[in-house]
C-alpha positions in Angstrom: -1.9 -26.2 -28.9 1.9 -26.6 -27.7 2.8 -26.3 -23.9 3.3 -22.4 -23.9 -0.2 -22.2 -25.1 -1.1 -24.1 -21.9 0.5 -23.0 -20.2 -0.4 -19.7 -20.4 -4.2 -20.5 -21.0 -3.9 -22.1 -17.8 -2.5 -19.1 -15.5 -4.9 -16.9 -17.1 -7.2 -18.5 -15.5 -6.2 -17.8 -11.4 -4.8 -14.6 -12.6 -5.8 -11.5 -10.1 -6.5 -8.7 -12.0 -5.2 -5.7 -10.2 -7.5 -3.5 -8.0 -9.0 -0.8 -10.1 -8.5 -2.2 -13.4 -11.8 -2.9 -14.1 -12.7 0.7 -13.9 -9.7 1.7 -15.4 -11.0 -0.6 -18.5 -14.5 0.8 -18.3 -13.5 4.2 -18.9 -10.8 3.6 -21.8 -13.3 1.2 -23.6 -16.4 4.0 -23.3 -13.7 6.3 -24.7 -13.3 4.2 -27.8 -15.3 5.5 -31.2 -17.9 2.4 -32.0 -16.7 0.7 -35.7 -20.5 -0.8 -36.0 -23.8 -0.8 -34.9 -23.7 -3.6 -33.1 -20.8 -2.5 -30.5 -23.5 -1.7 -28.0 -24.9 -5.1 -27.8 -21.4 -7.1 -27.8 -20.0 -4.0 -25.1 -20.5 -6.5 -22.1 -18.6 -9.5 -24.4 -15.9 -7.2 -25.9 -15.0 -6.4 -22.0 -15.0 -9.4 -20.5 -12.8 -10.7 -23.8 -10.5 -7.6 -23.1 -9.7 -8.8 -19.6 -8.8 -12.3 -20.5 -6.7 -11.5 -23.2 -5.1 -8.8 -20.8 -4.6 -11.7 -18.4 -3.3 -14.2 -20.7 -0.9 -11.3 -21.7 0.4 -10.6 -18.0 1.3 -14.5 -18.0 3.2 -14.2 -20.7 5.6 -11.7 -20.0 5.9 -12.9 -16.3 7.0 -16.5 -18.3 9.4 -14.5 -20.9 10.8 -11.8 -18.7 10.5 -11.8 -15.1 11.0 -8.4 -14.4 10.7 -5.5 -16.6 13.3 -2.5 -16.7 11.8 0.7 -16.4 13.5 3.4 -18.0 12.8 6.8 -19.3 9.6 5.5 -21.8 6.4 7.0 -21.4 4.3 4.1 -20.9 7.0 3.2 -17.5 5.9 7.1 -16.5 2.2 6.4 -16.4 2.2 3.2 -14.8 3.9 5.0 -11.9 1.5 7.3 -12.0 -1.2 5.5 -11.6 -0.2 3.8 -7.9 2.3 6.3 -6.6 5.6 8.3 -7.3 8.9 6.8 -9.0 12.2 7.1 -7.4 13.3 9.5 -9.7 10.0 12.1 -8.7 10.8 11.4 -5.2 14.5 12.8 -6.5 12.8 16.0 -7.5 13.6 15.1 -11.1 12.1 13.2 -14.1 14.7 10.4 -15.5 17.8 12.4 -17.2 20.1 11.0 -19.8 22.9 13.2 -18.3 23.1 11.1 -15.0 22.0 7.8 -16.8 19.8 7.4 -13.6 17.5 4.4 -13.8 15.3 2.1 -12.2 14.0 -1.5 -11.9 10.9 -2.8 -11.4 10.5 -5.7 -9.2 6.8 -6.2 -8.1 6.8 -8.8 -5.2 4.4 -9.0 -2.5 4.4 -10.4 0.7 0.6 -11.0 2.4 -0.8 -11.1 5.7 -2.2 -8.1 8.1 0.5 -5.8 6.0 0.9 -6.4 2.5 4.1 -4.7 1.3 4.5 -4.6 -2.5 8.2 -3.4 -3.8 7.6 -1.4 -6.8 11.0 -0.5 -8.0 14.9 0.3 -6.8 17.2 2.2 -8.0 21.4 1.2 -6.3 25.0 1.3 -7.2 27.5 -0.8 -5.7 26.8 1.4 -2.2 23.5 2.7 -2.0 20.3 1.5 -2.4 16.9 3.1 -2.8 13.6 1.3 -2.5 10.0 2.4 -3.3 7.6 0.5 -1.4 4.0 0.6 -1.0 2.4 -0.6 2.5 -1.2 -1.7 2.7 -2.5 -1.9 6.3 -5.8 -2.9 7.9 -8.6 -0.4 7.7 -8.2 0.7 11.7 -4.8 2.0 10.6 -4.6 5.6 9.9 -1.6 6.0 7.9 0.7 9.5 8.4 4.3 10.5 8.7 4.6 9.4 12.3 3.3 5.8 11.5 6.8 4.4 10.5 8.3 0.5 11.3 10.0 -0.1 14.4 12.5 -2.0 12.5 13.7 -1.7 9.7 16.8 -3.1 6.7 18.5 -4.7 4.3 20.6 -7.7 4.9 22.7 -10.5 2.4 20.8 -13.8 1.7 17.4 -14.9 0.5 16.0 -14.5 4.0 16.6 -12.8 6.9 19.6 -13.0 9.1 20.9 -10.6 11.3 24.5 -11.9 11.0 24.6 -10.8 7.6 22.9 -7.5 8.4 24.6 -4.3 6.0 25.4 -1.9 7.9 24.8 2.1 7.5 22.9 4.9 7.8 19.5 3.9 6.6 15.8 6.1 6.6 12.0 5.3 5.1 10.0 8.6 4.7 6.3 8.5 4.0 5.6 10.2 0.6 1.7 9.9 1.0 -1.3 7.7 0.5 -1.2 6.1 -2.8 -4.9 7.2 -4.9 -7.0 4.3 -5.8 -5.5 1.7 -3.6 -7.1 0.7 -0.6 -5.2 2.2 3.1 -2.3 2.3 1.0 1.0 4.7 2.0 4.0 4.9 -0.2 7.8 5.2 1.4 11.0 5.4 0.4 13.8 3.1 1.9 17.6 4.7 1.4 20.6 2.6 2.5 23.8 3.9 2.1 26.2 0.9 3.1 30.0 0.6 3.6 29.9 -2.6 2.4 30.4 -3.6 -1.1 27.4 -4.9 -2.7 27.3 -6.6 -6.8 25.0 -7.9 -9.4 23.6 -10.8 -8.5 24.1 -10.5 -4.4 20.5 -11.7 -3.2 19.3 -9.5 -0.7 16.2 -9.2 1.4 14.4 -6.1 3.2 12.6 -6.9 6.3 10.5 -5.0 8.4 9.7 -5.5 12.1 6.0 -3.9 14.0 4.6 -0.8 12.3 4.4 1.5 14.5 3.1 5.0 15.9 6.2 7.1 16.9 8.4 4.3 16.9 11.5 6.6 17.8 9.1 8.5 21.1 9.2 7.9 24.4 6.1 6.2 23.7 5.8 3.8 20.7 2.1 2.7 20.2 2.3 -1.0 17.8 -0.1 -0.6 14.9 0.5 -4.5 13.5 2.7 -6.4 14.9 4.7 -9.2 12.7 8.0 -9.6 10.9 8.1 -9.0 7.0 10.8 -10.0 4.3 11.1 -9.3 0.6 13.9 -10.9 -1.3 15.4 -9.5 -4.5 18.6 -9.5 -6.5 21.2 -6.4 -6.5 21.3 -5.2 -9.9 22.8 -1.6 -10.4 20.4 0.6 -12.5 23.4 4.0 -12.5 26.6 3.9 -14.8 29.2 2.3 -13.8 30.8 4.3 -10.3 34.5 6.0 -11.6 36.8 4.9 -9.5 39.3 7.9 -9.3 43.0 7.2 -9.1 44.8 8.8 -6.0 48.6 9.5 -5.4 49.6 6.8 -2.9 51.2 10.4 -1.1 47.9 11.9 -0.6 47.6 12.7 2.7 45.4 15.1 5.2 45.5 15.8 9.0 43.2 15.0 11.3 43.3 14.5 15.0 46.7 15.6 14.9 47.5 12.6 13.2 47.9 11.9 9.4 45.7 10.1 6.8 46.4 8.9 3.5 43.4 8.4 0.9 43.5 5.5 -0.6 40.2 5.2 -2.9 37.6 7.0 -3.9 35.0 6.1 -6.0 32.1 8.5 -7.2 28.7 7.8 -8.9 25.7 9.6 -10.0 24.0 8.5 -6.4 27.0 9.5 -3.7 30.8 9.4 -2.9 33.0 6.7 -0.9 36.1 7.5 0.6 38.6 5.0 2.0 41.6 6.5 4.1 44.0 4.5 5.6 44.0 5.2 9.5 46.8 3.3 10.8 48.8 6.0 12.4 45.7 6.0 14.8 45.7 3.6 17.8 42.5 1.3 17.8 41.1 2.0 20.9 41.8 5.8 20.3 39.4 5.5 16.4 36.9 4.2 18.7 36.6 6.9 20.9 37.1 9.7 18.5 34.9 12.2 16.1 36.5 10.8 12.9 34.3 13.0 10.6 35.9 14.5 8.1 35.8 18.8 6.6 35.0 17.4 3.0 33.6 19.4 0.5 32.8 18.4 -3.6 33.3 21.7 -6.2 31.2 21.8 -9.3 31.6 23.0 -12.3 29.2 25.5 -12.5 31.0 27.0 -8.8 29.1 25.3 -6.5 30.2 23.8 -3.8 28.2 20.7 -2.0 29.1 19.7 1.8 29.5 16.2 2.3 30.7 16.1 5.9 31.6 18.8 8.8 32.4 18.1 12.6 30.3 21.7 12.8 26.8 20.9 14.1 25.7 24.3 13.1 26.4 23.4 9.3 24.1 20.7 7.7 25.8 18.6 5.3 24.4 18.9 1.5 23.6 14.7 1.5 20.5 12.6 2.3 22.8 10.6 4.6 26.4 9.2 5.4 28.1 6.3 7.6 31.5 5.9 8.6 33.2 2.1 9.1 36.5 0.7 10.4 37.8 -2.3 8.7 41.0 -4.1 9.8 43.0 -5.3 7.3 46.8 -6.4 6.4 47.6 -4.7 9.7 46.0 -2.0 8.9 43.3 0.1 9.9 41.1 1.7 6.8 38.1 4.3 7.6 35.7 4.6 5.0 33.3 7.0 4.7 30.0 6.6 2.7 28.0 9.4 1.5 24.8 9.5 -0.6 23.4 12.7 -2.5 19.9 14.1 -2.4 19.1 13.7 -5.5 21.3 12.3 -8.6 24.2 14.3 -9.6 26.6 14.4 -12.9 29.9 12.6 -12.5 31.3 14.6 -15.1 30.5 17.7 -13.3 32.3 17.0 -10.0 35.8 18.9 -10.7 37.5 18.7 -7.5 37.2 17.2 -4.0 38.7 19.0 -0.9 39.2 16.8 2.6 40.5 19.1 5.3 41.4 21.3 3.3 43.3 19.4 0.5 42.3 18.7 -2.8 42.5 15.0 -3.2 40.1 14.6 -6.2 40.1 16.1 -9.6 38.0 14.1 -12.4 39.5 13.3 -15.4 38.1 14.9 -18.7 
């Protein structure tokens, strides 16, 4: 026996097997046709040899591959199923080959009174999505208003509030997950300023779940502090990064702005304008939103940002920054879209009124 053999033979043994699966294997074993007349007899021994094999299995890929990718197979779909919705249902949408849309599996799990098990993210070089599933102690009753009283995403293996990334972030309860114990499944969107790459190690912490954590009267349901660490890997095609006429210009505040990037992807828009005909103190103090507004092909138009408050925008959520650079001052603004869109059917952006973007074909 060489020393994957042992290896494996020897994980199989403390292996959990997952809540449920015993059940699950009940039912697709009783399913099977019998192939002899002694089936019934060995039932108990064929079951008990299924599980070990299915452990010693598990091992193995965890030794070969880590992670797995989940993309748009059929077996990825069902396992979903079975503890709760994938990002791309939460999108309103099964995985589509025309945004290239995918996800990655992470499955890691931190323990004590809350066990929070990552499932899966789906990010581009701005935006990150994460589907998380919270277990919680049996007096916990789980509903939308049950939310933690802190919550993000910062840079490093472990949590540090220096390197916090900054943005307009959310986590909405989608529901209690079926066969798992006082489980609830949410979604955590950040949609960052910041630059993030493959590779970047990141963690998500978590701070006091909480009852109305936003009220005038927060009720603490656990208290405790909760990391998971993962790597940034993007899982959309690679963002376009449109080229801009260096004369591009739009007025705002009675001033004038020049665009200076924009880069688009399947999961939102960023904008960077230079600002420096704008004293500091007077960006500081100022509504800096922007009138901008992407045209589809098909005629549609989607709002990304208005200063009307009687006009939602068409996003799931945006952030504006101010970086200092060169002796210069850039604003960029972030956007993220409500569900995946089509690069390649974004034909023009207007900001205040002037078209800055068109797509190449």
């Amino acid at each position: 026996m060489d020393e994957l053999d042992i290896r494996i033979k020897e994980l199989s043994k403390s292996f959990r097997i997952p809540d449920g699966f015993d059940e699950r294997i009940d039912s697709l074993l009783d399913a099977l046709p019998p192939r002899s007349e002694n089936v019934a007899k060995n039932n108990a021994h064929g079951r008990n040899r299924f599980r070990m094999l299915y452990a010693a299995a598990a091992c193995f890929l965890v030794l070969c591959i880590g992670t797995v990718i989940i993309g748009n197979t059929e077996a990825g779909a069902k396992f979903f199923q079975i503890i709760g919705l994938k990002i791309s249902e939460f999108f309103g949408s099964a995985p589509d080959e025309d945004t290239g849309v995918g996800t990655k599996q992470v499955n890691r799990i931190t323990r004590g009174d809350i066990t929070i098990r990552m499932q899966e993210f789906t990010m581009d070089k701005n935006t990150i999505y994460l589907n998380l599933l919270v277990s919680a102690p049996k007096e916990v009753t789980f509903t939308e208003k049950v939310d933690f009283d802190y919550f993000g995403i910062c840079r490093g293996k472990t949590y540090d509030p220096e390197q916090l990334l900054g943005g307009a972030r959310s986590m909405k309860y989608l529901g209690m997950v079926a066969g798992k114990e006082n489980t609830a499944q949410y979604i955590l969107n950040l949609s960052t300023n910041e630059v993030i790459r493959d590779g970047d190690p990141l963690v998500v912490f978590f701070d006091d779940l909480t009852l109305d954590p936003n009220s005038d009267a927060p009720q603490a349901l656990v208290e405790g502090h909760w990391e998971l660490p993962f790597t940034a890997e993007g899982t959309v095609p690679a963002e376009t990064a449109v080229p801009v006429d260096e004369e591009t210009t739009y007025p705002i505040l009675g001033k004038t702005a020049t665009v200076k990037d924009i880069d688009v992807s399947p999961l939102g828009i960023t904008i960077v304008s230079d600002m420096s005909e704008f004293p500091e103190d007077e960006l500081g103090v100022s509504d800096t939103r922007i009138e901008a507004v992407l045209h589809m092909a098909d005629g549609s138009e989607r709002i990304l940002s208005t200063r009307r408050d009687d006009i939602t925008p068409d996003v799931e959520s945006g952030s504006i920054a101010t970086e200092n650079k060169d002796d210069k001052v850039y604003m960029t603004y972030t956007f993220t879209f409500e569900k995946p869109v089509k690069t390649a059917d974004m034909r023009s952006l207007t900001i205040e009124g002037v078209e800055v973007l068109i797509p190449q074909e």
